[in-house]
C-alpha positions as CSV (number, residue, x, y, z in Angstrom):
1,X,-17.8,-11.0,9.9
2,X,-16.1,-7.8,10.8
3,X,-16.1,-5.1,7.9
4,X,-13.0,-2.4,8.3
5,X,-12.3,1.1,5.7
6,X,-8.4,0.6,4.0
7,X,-6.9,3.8,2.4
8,X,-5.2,3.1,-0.7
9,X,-3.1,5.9,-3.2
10,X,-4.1,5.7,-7.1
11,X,-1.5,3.7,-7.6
12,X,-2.7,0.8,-5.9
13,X,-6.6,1.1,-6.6
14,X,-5.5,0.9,-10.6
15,X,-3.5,-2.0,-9.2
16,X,-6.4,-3.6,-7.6
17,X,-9.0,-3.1,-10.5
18,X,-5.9,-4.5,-12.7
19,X,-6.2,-7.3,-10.3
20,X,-2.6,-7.1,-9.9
21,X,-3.0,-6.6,-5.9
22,X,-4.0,-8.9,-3.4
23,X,-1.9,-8.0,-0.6
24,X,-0.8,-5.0,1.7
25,X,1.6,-4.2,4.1
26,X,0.9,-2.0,7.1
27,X,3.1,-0.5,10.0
28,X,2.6,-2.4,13.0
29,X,1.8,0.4,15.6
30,X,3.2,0.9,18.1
31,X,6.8,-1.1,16.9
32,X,8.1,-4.1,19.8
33,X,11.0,-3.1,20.9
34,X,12.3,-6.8,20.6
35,X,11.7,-9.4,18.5
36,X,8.8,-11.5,17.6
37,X,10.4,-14.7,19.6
38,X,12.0,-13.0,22.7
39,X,8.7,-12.0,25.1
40,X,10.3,-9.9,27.0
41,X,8.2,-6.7,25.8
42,X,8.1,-2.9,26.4
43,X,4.6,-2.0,25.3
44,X,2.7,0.5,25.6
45,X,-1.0,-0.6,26.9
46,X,-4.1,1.9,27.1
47,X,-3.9,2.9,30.6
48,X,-0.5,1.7,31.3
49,X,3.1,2.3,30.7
50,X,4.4,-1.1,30.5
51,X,8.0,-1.8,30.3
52,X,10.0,-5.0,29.7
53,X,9.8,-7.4,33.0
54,X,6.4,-5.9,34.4
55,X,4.4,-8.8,33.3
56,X,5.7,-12.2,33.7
57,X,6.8,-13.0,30.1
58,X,3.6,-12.7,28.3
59,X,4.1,-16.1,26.5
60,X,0.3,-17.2,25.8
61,X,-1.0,-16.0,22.5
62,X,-4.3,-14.8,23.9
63,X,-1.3,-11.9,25.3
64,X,0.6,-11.7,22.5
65,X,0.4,-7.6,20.6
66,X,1.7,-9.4,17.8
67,X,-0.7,-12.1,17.4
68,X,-2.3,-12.5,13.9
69,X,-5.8,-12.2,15.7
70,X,-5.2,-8.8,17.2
71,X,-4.9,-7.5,13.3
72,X,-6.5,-3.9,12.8
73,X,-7.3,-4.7,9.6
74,X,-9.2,-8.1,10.3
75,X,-9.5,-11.5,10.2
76,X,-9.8,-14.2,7.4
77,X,-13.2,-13.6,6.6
78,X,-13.8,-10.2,7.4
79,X,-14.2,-7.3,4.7
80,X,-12.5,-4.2,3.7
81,X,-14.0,-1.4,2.2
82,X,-11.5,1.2,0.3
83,X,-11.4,4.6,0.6
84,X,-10.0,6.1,-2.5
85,X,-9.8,10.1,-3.7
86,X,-12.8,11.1,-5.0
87,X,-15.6,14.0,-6.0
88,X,-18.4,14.8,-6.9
89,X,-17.8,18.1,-9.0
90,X,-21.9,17.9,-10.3
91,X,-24.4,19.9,-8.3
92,X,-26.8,17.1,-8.6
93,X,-28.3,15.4,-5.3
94,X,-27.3,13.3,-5.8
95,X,-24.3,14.0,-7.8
96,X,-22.2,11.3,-10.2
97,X,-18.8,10.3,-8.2
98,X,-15.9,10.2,-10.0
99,X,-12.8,8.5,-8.9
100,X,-9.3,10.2,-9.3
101,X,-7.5,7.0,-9.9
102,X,-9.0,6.5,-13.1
103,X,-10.3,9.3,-14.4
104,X,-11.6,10.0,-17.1
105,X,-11.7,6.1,-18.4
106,X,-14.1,5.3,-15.3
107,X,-17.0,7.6,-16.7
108,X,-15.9,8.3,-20.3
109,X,-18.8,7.5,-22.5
110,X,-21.6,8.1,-19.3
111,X,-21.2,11.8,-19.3
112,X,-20.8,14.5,-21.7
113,X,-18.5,17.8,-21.5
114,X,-16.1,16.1,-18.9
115,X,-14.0,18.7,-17.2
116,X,-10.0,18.3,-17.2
117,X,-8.9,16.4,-13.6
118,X,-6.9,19.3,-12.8
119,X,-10.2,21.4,-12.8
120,X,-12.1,19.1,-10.2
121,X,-11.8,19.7,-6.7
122,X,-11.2,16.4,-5.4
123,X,-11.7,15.2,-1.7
124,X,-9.2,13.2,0.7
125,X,-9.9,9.2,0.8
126,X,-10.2,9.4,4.4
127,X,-13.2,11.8,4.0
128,X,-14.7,9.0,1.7
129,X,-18.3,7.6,3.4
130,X,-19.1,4.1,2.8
131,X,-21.7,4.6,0.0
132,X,-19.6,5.5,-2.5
133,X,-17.2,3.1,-1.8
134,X,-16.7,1.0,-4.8
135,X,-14.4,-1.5,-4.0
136,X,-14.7,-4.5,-1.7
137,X,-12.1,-6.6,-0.6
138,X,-12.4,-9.9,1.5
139,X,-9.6,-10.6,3.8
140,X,-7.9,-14.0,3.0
141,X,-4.9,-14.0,5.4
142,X,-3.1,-12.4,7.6
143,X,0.2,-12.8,9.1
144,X,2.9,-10.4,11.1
145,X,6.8,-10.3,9.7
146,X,9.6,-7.6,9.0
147,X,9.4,-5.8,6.0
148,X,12.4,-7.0,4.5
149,X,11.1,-10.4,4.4
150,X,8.9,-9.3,1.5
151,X,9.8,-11.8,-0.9
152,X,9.7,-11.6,-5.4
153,X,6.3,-13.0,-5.6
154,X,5.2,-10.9,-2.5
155,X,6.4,-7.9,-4.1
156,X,4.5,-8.9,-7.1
157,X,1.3,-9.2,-5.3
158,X,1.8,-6.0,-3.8
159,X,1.1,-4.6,-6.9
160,X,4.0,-2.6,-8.1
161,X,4.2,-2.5,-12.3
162,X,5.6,-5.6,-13.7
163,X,9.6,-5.7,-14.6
164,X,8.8,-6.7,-17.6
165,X,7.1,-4.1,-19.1
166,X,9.1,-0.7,-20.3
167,X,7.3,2.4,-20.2
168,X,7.7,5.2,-23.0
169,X,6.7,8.2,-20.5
170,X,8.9,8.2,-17.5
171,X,7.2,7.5,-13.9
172,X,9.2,8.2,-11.2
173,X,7.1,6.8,-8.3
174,X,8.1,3.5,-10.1
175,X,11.7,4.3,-9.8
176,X,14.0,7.1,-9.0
177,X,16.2,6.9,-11.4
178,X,14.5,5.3,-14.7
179,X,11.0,6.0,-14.0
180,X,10.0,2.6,-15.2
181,X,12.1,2.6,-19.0
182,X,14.2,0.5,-17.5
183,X,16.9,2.9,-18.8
184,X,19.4,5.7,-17.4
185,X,21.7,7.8,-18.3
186,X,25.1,6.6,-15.3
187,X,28.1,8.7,-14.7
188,X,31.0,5.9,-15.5
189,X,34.2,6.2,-13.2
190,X,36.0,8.5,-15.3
191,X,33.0,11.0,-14.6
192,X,31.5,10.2,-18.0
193,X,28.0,10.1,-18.9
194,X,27.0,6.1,-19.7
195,X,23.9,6.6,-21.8
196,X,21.2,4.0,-21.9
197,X,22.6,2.0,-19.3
198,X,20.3,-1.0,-17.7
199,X,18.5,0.0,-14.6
200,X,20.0,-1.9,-11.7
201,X,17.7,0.0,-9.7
202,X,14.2,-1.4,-10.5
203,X,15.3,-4.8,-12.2
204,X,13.1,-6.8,-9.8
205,X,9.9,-6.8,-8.0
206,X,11.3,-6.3,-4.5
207,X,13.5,-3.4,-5.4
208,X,10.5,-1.4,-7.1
209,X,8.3,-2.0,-3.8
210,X,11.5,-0.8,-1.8
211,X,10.9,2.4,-3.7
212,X,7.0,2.9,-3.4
213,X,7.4,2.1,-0.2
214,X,10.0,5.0,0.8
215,X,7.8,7.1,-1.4
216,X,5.0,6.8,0.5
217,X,6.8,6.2,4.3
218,X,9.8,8.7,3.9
219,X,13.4,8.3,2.8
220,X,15.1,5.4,4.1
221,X,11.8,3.8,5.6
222,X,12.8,0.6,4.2
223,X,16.0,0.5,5.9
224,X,14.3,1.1,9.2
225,X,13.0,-2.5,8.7
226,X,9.5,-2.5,10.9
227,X,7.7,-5.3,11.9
228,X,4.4,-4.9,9.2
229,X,0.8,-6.4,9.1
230,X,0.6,-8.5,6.0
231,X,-3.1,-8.8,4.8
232,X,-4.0,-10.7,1.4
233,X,-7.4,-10.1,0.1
234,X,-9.5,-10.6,-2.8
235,X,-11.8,-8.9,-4.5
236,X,-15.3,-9.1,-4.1
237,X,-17.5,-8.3,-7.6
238,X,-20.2,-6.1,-7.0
């Protein structure tokens, strides 16, 4: 057993503590240039520049980039640690941690005289050491496919907020053009305003994740369609 550190936003540590995510998707890196059935490769090895045709159609799996075993993220089995934003704004050694994705409700009723998040300095996951880590995950399975195969319940597991629910306070990470109400004002062909209108945008699990995922990858990062990791996981109780 192998144990690996996973960055994940506030979003998706709420997400995980909801227990509303058990999987991830990750860029495969670097991207094939063809597909996953056609073995004639151009990829870039350590020490090499392969191109398509160098090697003699690397058909065994043990040769394979895109084999499920050469996962960065591991194996069924293996365990992932998450790095999550964090601080420790109390010059104590050692101090309390807090945890941005759920402060104050984390510590509330531990300490007293809680300062504002806004007033805390708080520190990059990827700075996180494993110590304060306070989130296990094991690894359950692990598979390699295109993004856009994600399917509804896949979506679902990804963690994204349920379609079901309607939010009073707008979040636009959740969706452009609603924020999660699951209401808009749309300009009708005439040039009108339609007020209220149902969001088309956001109606289903897929079509939210479409959205985190350009909001965390870049406009149109969906479209570009990349072969992605896909890890499932559970969480371990301390």
């Amino acid at each position: 057993m192998k144990e690996r550190p996973i960055l994940f936003s506030g979003a998706m540590v709420r997400a995980i503590l909801d227990g509303r995510k058990t999987q991830t998707r990750r860029v495969v890196k670097p991207q094939p240039i063809y597909g996953l059935d056609d073995w004639d490769w151009s990829w870039p090895i350590p020490g090499k520049n392969v191109t398509a045709g160098t090697f003699d159609r690397w058909r065994d799996d043990v040769k394979n980039p895109l084999s499920p075993r050469y996962c960065p993220y591991g194996q069924p089995g293996d365990r992932l640690y998450v790095r999550e934003t964090w601080a420790q704004p109390v010059p104590l050694d050692p101090g309390p941690t807090f945890y941005r994705a759920d402060y104050t409700g984390d510590v509330l009723g531990k300490y007293e005289n809680l300062p504002p998040a806004e007033a805390i300095t708080w520190r990059p996951s990827i700075h996180m050491p494993r110590a304060l880590s306070r989130i296990q995950l094991e690894v359950t399975a692990v598979r390699v496919e295109r993004l856009n195969d994600c399917s509804e319940a896949d979506a679902q597991a990804e963690g994204v907020e349920p379609v079901d629910s309607e939010r009073e306070d707008p979040d636009h990470l959740i969706c452009r053009w609603c924020g999660g109400t699951r209401l808009y004002d749309a300009i009708s062909p005439s040039g009108g305003v339609l007020p209220d209108t149902d969001c088309a945008h956001c109606d289903t699990h897929v079509k939210r994740y479409q959205q985190l995922w350009d909001h965390i990858n870049g406009a149109d990062a969906w479209t570009a369609n990349p072969w992605v990791w896909v890890v499932e996981f559970r969480r371990i109780e301390a």
